[in-house]
N, C-alpha and C positions, 0 to 999 in steps of 0.2 A: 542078711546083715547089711545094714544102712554104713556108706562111708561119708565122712562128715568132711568137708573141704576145710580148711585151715586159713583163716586172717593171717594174712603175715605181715601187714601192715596198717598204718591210720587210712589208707587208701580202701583196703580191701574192708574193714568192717567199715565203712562209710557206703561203698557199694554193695555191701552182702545187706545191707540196712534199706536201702532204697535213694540214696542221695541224700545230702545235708538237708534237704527240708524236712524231708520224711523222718529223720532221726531227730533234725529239732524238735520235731511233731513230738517224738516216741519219748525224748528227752525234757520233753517241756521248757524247751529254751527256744533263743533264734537261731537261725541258722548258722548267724556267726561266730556262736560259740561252737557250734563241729568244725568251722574253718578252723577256728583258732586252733583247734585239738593238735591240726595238720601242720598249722605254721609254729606251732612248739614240740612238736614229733613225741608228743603224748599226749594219753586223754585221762582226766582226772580219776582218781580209782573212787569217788563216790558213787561211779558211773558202773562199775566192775561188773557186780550182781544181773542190772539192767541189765544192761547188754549182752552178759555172757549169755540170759536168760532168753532174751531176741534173737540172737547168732544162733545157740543151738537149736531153739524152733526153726529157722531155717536151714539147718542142718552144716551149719559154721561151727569152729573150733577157735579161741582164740588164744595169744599167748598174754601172760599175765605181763610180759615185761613190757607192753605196749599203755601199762598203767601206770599212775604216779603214785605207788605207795608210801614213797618218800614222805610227802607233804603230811601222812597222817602219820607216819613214825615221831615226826620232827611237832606231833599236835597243829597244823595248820592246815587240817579237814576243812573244805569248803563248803 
């Protein structure tokens, strides 16, 4: 049985990722939209899928509250 390590923060999936280049890479943006993630202490839930799909291949766990599902409850999906 595989134990999967836990994101517990915009810190830790940015490092479980390879650093803001490597996820702007993974993300198809610049880098400074994963800063931005950090300096707003969340990351867009367009993002959700990706990522969770990334973290778990490398054997991360993350929580859903680190996303902004707000923005698509309220219709202003990015």
């Amino acid at each position: 049985m595989s134990t999967q390590r836990r994101c517990r923060n915009i810190d830790d999936v940015i490092s479980a990722l390879g650093g803001p280049v490597k996820l702007g890479q993974l993300i198809n943006r610049h880098p400074q939209n994963v800063f931005s993630w950090r300096a707003r202490g969340i990351i867009p839930s367009h993002y959700y899928f990706l990522l969770l799909n990334a973290l778990e291949e490398c054997g991360y766990t993350v929580p859903r509250s680190l996303f902004n599902f707000e923005e698509v409850r309220r219709g202003h999906a990015a």
